[in-house]
Structure formats: structure tokens, C-alpha cells
FIGU-762186 format. One line per 10 residues: for each residue x, y, z of C-alpha. Coordinates in nm, 4 decimals. Last residue first. Layout:
<recs>
X,Y,Z | ...
</recs>
This chain:
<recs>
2.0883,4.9228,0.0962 | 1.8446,4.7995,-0.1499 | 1.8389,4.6491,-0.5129 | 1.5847,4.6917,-0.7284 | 1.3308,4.4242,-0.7229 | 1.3549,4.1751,-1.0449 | 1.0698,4.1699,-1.2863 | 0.7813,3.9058,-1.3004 | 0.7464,3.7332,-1.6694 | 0.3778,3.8251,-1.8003
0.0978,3.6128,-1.7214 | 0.0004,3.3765,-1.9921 | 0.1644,3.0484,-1.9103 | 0.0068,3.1462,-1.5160 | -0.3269,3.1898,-1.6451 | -0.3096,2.8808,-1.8643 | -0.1476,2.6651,-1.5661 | -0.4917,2.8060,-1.3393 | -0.7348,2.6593,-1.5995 | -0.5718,2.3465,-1.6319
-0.5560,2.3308,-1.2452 | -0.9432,2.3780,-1.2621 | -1.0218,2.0737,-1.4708 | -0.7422,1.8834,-1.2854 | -1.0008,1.9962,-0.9561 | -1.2924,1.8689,-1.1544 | -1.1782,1.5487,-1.2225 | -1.0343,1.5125,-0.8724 | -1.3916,1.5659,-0.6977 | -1.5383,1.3223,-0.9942
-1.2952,1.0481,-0.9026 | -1.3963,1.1020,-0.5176 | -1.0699,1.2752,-0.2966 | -0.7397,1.0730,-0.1745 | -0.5588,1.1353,-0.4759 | -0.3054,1.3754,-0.3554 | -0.1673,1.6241,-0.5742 | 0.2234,1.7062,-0.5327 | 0.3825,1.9455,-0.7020 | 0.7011,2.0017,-0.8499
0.9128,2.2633,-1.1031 | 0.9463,2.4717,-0.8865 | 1.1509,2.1817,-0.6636 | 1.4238,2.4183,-0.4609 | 1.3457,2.7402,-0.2210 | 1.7191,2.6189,-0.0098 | 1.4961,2.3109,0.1596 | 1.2339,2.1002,0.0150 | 0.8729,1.9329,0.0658 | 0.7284,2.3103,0.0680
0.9768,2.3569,-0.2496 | 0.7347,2.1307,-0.4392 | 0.3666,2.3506,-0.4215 | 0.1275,2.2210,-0.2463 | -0.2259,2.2269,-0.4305 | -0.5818,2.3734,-0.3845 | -0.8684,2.4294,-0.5467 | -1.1246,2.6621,-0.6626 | -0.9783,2.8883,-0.9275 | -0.7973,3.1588,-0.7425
-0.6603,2.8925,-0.5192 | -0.5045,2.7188,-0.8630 | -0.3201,3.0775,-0.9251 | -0.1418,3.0795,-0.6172 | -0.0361,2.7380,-0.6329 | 0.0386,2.7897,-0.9816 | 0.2741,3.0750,-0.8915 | 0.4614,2.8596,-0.6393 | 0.4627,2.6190,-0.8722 | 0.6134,2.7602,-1.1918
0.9504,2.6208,-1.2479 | 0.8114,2.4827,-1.6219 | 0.7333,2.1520,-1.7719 | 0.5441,2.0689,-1.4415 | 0.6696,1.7448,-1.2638 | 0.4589,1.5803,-1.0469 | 0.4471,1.3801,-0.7525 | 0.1238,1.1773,-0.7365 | -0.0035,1.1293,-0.3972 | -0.1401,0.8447,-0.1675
0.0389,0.5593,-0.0571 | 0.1370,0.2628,-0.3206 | 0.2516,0.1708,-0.6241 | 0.2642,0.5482,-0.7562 | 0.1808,0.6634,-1.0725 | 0.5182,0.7770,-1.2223 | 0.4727,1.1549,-1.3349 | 0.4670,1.4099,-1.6451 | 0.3264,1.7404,-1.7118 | 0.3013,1.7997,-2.0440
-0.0438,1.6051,-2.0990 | -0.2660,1.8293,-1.8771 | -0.6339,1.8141,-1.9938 | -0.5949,1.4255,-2.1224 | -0.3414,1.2659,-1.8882 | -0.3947,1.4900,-1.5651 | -0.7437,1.3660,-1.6273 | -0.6324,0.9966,-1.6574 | -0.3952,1.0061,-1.3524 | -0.6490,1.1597,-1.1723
-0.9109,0.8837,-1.2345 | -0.6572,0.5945,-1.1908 | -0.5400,0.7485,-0.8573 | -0.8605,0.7933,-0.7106 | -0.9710,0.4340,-0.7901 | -0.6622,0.3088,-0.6556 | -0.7169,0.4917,-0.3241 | -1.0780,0.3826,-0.3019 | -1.0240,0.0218,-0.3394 | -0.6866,0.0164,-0.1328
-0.8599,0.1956,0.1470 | -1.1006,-0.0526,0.2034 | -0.8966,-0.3342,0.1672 | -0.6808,-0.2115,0.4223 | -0.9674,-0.1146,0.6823 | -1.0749,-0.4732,0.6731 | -0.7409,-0.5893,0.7175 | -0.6925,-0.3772,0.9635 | -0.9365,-0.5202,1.1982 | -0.7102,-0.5295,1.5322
-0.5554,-0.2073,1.4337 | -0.9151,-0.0631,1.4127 | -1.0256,-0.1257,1.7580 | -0.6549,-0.0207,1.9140 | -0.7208,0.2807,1.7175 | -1.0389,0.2959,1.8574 | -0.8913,0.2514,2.2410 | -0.6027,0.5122,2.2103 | -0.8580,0.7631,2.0690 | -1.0469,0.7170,2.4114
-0.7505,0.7179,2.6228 | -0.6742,1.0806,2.4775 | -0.2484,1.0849,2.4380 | -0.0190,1.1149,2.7569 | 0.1881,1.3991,2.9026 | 0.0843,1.6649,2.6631 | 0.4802,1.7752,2.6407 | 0.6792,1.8426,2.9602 | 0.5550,1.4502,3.0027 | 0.6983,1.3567,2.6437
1.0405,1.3701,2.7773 | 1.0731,1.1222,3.0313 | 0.8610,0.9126,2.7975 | 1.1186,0.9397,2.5739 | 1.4119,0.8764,2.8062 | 1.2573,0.5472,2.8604 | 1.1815,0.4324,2.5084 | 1.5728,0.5529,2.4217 | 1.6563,0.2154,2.7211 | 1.3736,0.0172,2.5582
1.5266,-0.0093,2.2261 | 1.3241,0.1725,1.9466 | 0.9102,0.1344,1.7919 | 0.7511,0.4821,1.8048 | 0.3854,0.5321,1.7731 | 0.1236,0.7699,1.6506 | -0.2142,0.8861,1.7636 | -0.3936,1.2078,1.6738 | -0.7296,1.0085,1.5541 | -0.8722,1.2960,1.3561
-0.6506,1.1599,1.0526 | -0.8102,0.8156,1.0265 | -0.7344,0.4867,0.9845 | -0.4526,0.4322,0.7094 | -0.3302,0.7650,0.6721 | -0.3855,0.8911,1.0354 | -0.2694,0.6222,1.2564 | 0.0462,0.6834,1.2657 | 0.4135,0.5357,1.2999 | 0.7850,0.6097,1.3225
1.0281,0.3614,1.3595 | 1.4001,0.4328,1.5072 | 1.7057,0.2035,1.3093 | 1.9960,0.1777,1.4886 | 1.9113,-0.0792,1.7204 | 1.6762,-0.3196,1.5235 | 1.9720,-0.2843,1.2257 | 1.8835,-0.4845,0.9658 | 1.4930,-0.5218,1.0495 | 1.4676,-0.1679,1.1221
1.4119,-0.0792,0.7822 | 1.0933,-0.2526,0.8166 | 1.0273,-0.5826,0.5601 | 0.9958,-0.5216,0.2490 | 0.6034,-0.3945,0.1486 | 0.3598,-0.6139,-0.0976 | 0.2306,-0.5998,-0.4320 | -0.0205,-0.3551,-0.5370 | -0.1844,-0.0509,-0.3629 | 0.0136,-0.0751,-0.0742
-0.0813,0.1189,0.1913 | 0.0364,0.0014,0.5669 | 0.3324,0.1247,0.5344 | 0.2312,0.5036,0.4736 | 0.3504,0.6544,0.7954 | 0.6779,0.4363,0.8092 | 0.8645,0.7115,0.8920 | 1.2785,0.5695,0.9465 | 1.4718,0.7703,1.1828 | 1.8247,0.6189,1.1206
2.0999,0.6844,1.3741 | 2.4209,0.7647,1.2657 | 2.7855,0.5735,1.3045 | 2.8552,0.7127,0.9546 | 2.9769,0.3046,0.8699 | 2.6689,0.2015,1.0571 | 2.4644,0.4749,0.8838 | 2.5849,0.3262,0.5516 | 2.4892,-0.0628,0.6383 | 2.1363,0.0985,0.7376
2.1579,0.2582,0.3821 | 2.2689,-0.1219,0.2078 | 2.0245,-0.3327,0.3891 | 1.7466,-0.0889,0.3237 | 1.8376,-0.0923,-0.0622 | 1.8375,-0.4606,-0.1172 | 1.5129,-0.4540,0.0726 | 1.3507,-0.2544,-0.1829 | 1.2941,0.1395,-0.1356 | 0.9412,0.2609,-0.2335
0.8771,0.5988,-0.4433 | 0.5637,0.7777,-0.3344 | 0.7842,1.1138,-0.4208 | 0.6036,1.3032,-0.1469 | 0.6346,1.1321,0.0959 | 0.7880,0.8349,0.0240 | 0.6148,0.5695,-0.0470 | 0.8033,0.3208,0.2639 | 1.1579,0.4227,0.2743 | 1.0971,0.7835,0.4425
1.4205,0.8987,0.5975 | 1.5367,1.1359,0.8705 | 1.9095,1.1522,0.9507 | 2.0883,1.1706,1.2895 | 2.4177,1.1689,1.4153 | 2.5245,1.3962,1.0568 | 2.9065,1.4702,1.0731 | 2.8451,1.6479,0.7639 | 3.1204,1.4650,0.5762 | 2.9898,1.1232,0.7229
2.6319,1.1674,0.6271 | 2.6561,1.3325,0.3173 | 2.9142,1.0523,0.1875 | 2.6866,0.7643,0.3314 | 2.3545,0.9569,0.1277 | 2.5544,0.9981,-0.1667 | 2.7172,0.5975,-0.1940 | 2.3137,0.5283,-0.1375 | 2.1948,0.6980,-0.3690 | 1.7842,0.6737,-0.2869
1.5649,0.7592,-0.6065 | 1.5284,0.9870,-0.8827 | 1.3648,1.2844,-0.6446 | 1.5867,1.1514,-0.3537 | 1.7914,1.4539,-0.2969 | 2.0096,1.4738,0.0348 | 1.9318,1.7627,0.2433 | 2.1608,1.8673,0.5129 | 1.9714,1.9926,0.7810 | 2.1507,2.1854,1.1046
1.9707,2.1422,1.3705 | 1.7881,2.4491,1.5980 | 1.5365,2.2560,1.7293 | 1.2513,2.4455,1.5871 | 1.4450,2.3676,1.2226 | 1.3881,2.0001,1.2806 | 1.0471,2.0377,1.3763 | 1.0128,2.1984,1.0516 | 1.1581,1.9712,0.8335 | 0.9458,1.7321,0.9849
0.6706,1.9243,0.9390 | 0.7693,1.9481,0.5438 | 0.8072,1.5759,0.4802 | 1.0349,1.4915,0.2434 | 1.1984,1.6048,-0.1308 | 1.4680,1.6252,-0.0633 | 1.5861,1.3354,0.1930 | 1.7187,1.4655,0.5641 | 2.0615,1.4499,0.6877 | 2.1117,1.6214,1.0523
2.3238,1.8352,1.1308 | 2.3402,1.9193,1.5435 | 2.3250,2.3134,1.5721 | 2.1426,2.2392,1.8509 | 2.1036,1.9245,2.0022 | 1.9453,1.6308,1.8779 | 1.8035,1.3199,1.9451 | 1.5683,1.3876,2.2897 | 1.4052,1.6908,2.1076 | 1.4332,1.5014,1.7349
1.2806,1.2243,1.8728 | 0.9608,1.4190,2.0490 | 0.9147,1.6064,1.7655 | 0.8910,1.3065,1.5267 | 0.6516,1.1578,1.7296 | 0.5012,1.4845,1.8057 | 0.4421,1.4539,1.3778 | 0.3213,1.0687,1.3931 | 0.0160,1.1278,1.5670 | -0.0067,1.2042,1.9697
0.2522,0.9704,2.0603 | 0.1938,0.5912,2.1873 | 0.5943,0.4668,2.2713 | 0.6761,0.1191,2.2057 | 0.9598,-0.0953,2.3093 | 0.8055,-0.1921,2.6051 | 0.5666,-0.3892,2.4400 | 0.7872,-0.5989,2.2767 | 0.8975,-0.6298,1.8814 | 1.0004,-0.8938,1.6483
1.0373,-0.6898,1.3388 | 0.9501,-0.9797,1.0381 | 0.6100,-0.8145,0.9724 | 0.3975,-1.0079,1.2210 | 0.6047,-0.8889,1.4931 | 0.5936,-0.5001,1.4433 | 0.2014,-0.5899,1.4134 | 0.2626,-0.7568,1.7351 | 0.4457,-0.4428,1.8854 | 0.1165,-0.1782,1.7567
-0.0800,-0.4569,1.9395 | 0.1128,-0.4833,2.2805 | 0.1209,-0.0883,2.3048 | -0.2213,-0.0660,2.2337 | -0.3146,-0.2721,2.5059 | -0.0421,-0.1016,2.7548 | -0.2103,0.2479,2.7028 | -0.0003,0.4720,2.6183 | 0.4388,0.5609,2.7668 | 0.2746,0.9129,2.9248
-0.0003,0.6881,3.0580 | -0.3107,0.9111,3.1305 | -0.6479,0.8915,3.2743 | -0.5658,0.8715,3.6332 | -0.6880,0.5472,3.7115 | -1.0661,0.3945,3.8062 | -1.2041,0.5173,3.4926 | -1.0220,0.3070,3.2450 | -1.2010,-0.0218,3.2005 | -1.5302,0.2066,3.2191
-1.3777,0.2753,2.8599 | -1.4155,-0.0471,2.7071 | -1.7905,0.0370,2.5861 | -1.6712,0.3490,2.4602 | -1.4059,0.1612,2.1966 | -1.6508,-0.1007,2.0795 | -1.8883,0.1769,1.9943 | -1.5581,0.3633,1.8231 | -1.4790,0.0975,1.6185 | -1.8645,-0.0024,1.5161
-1.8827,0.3707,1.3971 | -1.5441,0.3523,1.1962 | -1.6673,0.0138,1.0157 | -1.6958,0.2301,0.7233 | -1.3796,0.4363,0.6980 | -1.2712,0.7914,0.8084 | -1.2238,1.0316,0.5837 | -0.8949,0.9873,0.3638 | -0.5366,1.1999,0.4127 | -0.2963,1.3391,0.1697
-0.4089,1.7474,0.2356 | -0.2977,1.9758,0.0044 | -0.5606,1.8819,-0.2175 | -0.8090,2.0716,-0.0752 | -1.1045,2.1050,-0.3742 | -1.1638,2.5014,-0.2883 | -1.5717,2.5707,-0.3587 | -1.6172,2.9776,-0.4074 | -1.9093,3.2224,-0.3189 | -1.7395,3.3800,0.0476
-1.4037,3.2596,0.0836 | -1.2961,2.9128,0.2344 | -1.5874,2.7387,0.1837 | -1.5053,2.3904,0.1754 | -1.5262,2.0705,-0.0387 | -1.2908,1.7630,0.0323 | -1.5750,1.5318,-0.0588 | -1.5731,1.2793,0.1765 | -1.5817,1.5120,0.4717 | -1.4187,1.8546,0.3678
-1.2935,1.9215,0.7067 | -1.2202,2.2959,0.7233 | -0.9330,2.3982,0.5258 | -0.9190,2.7758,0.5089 | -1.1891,2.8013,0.7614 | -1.0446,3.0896,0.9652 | -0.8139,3.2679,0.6837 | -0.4755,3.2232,0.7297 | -0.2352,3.5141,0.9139 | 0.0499,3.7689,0.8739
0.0730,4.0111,1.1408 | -0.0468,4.4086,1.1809 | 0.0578,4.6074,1.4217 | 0.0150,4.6631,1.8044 | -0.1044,5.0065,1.8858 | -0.4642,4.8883,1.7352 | -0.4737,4.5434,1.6313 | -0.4686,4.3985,1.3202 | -0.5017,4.0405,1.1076 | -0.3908,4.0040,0.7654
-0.4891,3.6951,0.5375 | -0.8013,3.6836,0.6316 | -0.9265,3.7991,0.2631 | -1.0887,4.1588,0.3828 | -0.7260,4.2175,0.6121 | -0.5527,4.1332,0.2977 | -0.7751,4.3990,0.1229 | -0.6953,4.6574,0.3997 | -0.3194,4.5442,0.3939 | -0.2748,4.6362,0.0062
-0.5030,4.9690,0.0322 | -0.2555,5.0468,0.3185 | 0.0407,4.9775,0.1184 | -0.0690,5.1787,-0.2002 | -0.1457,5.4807,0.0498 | 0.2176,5.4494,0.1846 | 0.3058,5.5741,-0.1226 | 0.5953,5.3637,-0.3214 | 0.9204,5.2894,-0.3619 | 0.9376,4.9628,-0.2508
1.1230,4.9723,0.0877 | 0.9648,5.3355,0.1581 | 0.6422,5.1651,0.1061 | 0.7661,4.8899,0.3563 | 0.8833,5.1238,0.6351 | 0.5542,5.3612,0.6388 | 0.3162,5.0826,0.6228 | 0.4733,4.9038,0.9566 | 0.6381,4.6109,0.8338 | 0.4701,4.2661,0.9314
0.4343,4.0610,1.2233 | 0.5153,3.6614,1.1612 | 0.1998,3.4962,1.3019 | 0.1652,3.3037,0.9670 | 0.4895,3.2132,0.7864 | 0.6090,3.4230,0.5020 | 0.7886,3.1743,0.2951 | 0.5244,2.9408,0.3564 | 0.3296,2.8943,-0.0426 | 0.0233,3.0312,0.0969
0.2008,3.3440,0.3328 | 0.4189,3.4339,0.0065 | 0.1651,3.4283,-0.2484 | -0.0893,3.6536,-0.0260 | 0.2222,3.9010,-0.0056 | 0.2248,3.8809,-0.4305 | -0.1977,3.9408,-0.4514 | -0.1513,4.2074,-0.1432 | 0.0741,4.3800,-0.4232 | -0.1055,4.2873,-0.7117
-0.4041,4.4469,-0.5602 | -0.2116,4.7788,-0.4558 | -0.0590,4.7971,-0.7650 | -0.4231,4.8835,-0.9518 | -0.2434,4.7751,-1.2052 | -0.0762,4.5370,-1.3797 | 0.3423,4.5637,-1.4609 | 0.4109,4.4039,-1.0882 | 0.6751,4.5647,-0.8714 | 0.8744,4.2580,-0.7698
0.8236,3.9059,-0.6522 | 0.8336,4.0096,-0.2872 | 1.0633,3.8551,-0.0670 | 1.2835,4.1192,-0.1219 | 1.0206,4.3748,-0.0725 | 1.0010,4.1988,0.2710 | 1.3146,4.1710,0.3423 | 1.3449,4.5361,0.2795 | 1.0227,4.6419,0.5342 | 1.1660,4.4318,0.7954
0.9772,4.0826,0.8841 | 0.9521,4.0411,1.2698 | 0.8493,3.7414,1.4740 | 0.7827,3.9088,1.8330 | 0.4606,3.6132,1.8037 | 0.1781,3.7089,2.0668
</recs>
């Protein structure tokens, strides 16, 4: 089990403060609730015995229990006897939601997801994986797993690399299981502990947290208005970065692209910082209009590290992902990856492979639905929510949007209440920045996202209304 500790006075000052409503034990499992959805309070971290957090807050250790009994009731609290009690998320909180990202997450209500940014599975997704058993047999005579993937797959993620102006071998790819490990995997052989590394704000939160799991130091760099170059060179050279982690294609969550002019000019800025680039290229492969620059790697095929998935264009349940680097770092990779999983499922290896090789069909596909989805929440947000303002997107998946008050963690809290729900900005951030964010993903039917702006107006009224939360006392 997790020895993760929160004391009773960190957790009353993580706590929002003693709310004016009562009874105080709701609003008090209501506020701990807040902090497990929104990740401050990570799940698996054991909390405070009763005792030591109602003597934090000032209050009877009756309130507390009530306040753990009803989290227990919710799923967000599990216990054990002579062991404690440690934060948790409630089995089923976001079961697949097939096409229509509907799930029971509590008994009697419908929760749209849209923290998730990824699409079911597309049409010819049958025929792929048909096409995919039948080449199994191929298989059966070896041991089932190559820690570098499956040379076929290999030799067309590198022709794709090819075909858009990266000319790429087969042995400079490494199959990963999804784009995450990928990351993982880099930042394990990449960095050491303590290590700064730059990283865009907003960005990808697993990254962020892989980073953290390796002990690195991040140094964020905000990209909310677009890359600054001149700032990104300065951060990396005064932090000493080695490393930084960037997202030039949509970024994620901005969904802002960078042109060519602007890859030439950051790769020319790690060269100067004499850092490696680790460029995720997860949503390359979706643009909704126009066309992609060329990879980021293409001015600097050395310097520059690729990251790849399957997930957003194909299919999230496929868990496979790719790097594209020099052949010597591909090496030392697969070196590493064995103390891993050793090698990714030679089955999804084969209907990726399937896919990749029809990805034009796939492409069009997604482009259709994705733009549709995007048009039909951009008009709702437009009508029921007019004060909140964003840039639709030329591509990937998700609008990023700017609320006219730093209220998102609240919302968050509030839109689950109502049916549906969002990621707040300071996930995507470091330092408890971006309230004033959130990102909604438009990957659901029109009518799914009607209904779920429907319900976010509802939640933004609550939250407008609610009183302004007072400051904890302090403690010593």
C-alpha cells in the first residue's frame, strides 16, 4: 500500500476553509472531494487520522467522521481496519462511454466525460483488427515480444516519418506502450535527478508527472499566447535545462500550432542551450484545416526526440506509441524499456500497423466528426456561455478556455454535481496557476456537447452565486 502521508495541518491548509453552510460535515467532505478531483490530493495518499485533522480545524472529531463516512458512501475514501483511511476515485468514475461519453459514475446521474480528449474507435476498426488476427500465426513461432516492436511496424511508423520530410529508418524507432511510457521511458534514460528540465505551461499533465516521478526539476515556460522563443532560450540556458518537453503540433491543451519559422528558430535555441528537444507529436496527424510543418525534428534530426501515439488518431485502447531518435539513444532505450513491460501486445502492434497503412481513411474520418464537434460546442459555449472566450482550434481536439473569473477548480467541482465533467487549467500547469482555464474536448456527438454546455451553465451560476470561501486560520 501507498506510506503517502497528508498531516492533519496540511490538510486543513489544503482545505478551502471553514465553509459558512451547514451541516459542516457535508461541506467539509464536499471541499476534500474538491481536492482529490481537481489532483491536489492525489489518490492513494493516506489521510489524517480523525483525531489529528479535527484538532487541525477546530472542530469535533464527530464532524470529521460524518465527513469520511459520506466520502467513504461517494468512493472517494476507502478504509481498513488498523490501517487508516486513504484518498481514492470512485470504481467507474470514467468507464468507457462508447460513442456517447455517458457513464454512471454515481447511482441516478449521467456524467458527459469531458476530461478525456480521445474518440471511439473508427469504422473500418473491425476490418483492422480481422486483418490483424489473421497475421498473427506469423508470430507464434517466437517468443512473443520485441522490447525494440515489431519490425513491420517499425518500418511503417519510419516511412510515415519519411513521407513527411523526416527521412527516417527502422532502427530509429522504438514501439512504446502509448505515448505516456514513451515519455517515461525518455525522461528515465534523459534525466537524472534534480536535472531541470523546461516544460511549456500550459502542457500535458502526465508528462508533468513523469517528470516529477523522476525527481527533475521543471521550469515552466508559459505558452498560453504562444511560443517566445527569446523566453524559452533564456529559461533554458539560465536553468541549465538538458532537456525540455514541447508540444509544437496543437498543443495540448492550448491547440495552438507552431509554424516552421518558429521550429527553426526553438531548435536553433536548444542548440545555443546545448538541450535536447522532446517534441510530442501526439496530435499530428489531426488537422482540421490546412496542413502540418514539417516535424520539429527536421532542423535538427539529432537534437530533436519524436514522440508518437496511436490513441488520438486511431484509437485510445490501442496502448501503442513510438519514438523516432538516433539509433545509438534507440539502443539504450530498449535497454531500458525491458525493466519496464519488456515489449508491447503483438496483437495491438499488428492493428495499428493495419490502420497506419489506411490512415487516410481514418483521417478523413476523424476530421468530419471532430469539426462537427467543435462547431456545435463552439456555438453552445457561444449562446449559453458568451463571457467566456476562446480561439477555435485549427486542429486536434479541445477548446482552451478562458473563464471571466479564477474559478475552475470550483467549477470543476460544481460541473460533476451537474452531470459532467471538465479539467480544470492548473492540472495542465505547475505552481496551482491557470484558474481562470479549462479545457473541454470536443470529441463527444453535437447533442452530447450541447447538453454538457447546458450543464456547465448551470454549474458557473452555482459557483457565481456561492459565497466567497474564507481563509483558514493560521497554524503552528
Amino acid at each position: 500500500m501507498n506510506t503517502q502521508y497528508v498531516s492533519g495541518l496540511h490538510l486543513a491548509r489544503l482545505l478551502a476553509g471553514p465553509p459558512d453552510e451547514r451541516p459542516y460535515y457535508a461541506a467539509l467532505a464536499r471541499e476534500i472531494r474538491r481536492l482529490v478531483l481537481d489532483g491536489r490530493l492525489p489518490a492513494r495518499v493516506r489521510l489524517p487520522a480523525e483525531r489529528d485533522l479535527a484538532a487541525a480545524l477546530g472542530v469535533s472529531r464527530t464532524t470529521v467522521t460524518a465527513a469520511y463516512d459520506r466520502l467513504r458512501d461517494q468512493g472517494f475514501v476507502e478504509s481498513r481496519q488498523g490501517a487508516g483511511s486513504w484518498t481514492a476515485l470512485p470504481s467507474g468514475t470514467v468507464p468507457p462511454g462508447a460513442r456517447f461519453g455517458m457513464s454512471h459514475a454515481w447511482p441516478g446521474s449521467e456524467v458527459i466525460d469531458l476530461g478525456c480528449a480521445a474518440p471511439s474507435a473508427p469504422r473500418i476498426f473491425p476490418e483492422a483488427v480481422a486483418a490483424a488476427v489473421a497475421r498473427l500465426p506469423e508470430y507464434e513461432a517466437g517468443p512473443g515480444y520485441e522490447p525494440a516492436g515489431l519490425a513491420v511496424l517499425r518500418a511503417t511508423v519510419a516511412a510515415r516519418y519519411t513521407e513527411r520530410g523526416l527521412p527516417t529508418r527502422p532502427d530509429q524507432i522504438v514501439i512504446t506502450s502509448g505515448a505516456q511510457q514513451a515519455c517515461t521511458l525518455l525522461f528515465q534514460v534523459l534525466v537524472e535527478s534534480g536535472d531541470a528540465v523546461l516544460a511549456e505551461r500550459p502542457t500535458y499533465p502526465h508528462a508533468l508527472d513523469a517528470l516529477r516521478r523522476r525527481g527533475a526539476r521543471v521550469v515552466p515556460v508559459g505558452v498560453d499566447a504562444g511560443w517566445d522563443i527569446e523566453l524559452i532560450g533564456s529559461g533554458l540556458r539560465q536553468a541549465a535545462a538538458r532537456v525540455a518537453y514541447v508540444i509544437p503540433d496543437f498543443q495540448n491543451p492550448t491547440g495552438r500550432l507552431l509554424d516552421d519559422a518558429g521550429r527553426a528558430a526553438l531548435v536553433a535555441a536548444a542548440q545555443d542551450a546545448d538541450a535536447l528537444l522532446v517534441a510530442d507529436e501526439t496530435f499530428t496527424e489531426l488537422p482540421l484545416a490546412g496542413s502540418v510543418p514539417r516535424p520539429l525534428a527536421v532542423h535538427d534530426p539529432a537534437r530533436v526526440i519524436c514522440v508518437g501515439s496511436a490513441a488520438k488518431l486511431l484509437w485510445g485502447g490501442l496502448r501503442i506509441g513510438w519514438i523516432r531518435t538516433t539509433a545509438p539513444l534507440v539502443r539504450r532505450l530498449v535497454l531500458a524499456r525491458e525493466s519496464f513491460d519488456i515489449a508491447s501486445s503483438v496483437l495491438d502492434q499488428l492493428i495499428t500497423d493495419e490502420l497506419l497503412h489506411r490512415i487516410d481513411e481514418v483521417r478523413a474520418e476523424r476530421v468530419e466528426w471532430l469539426t462537427r464537434g467543435r462547431d456545435a460546442l463552439t456555438a453552445a459555449l457561444g449562446e449559453l456561455l458568451p463571457d467566456w472566450t476562446f480561439t477555435a482550434p485549427a486542429g486536434g481536439m479541445s477548446l482552451w478556455v478562458r473563464l471571466p473569473a479564477p474559478v475552475a477548480t470550483d467549477l470543476a467541482a460544481a460541473a460533476l454535481r451537474h452531470g459532467v465533467r471538465v479539467m480544470p487549467g492548473p492540472v495542465f500547469g505547475t505552481e496551482g496557476v491557470l484558474e481562470d482555464r479549462l479545457r473541454l474536448p470536443f470529441v463527444l456527438p453535437p447533442e452530447t456537447l450541447r447538453t454538457a454546455v447546458e450543464r456547465l451553465a448551470a454549474a458557473y451560476r452555482e459557483v457565481e452565486s456561492a459565497p466567497a470561501a474564507r481563509p483558514l486560520p493560521a497554524y503552528v
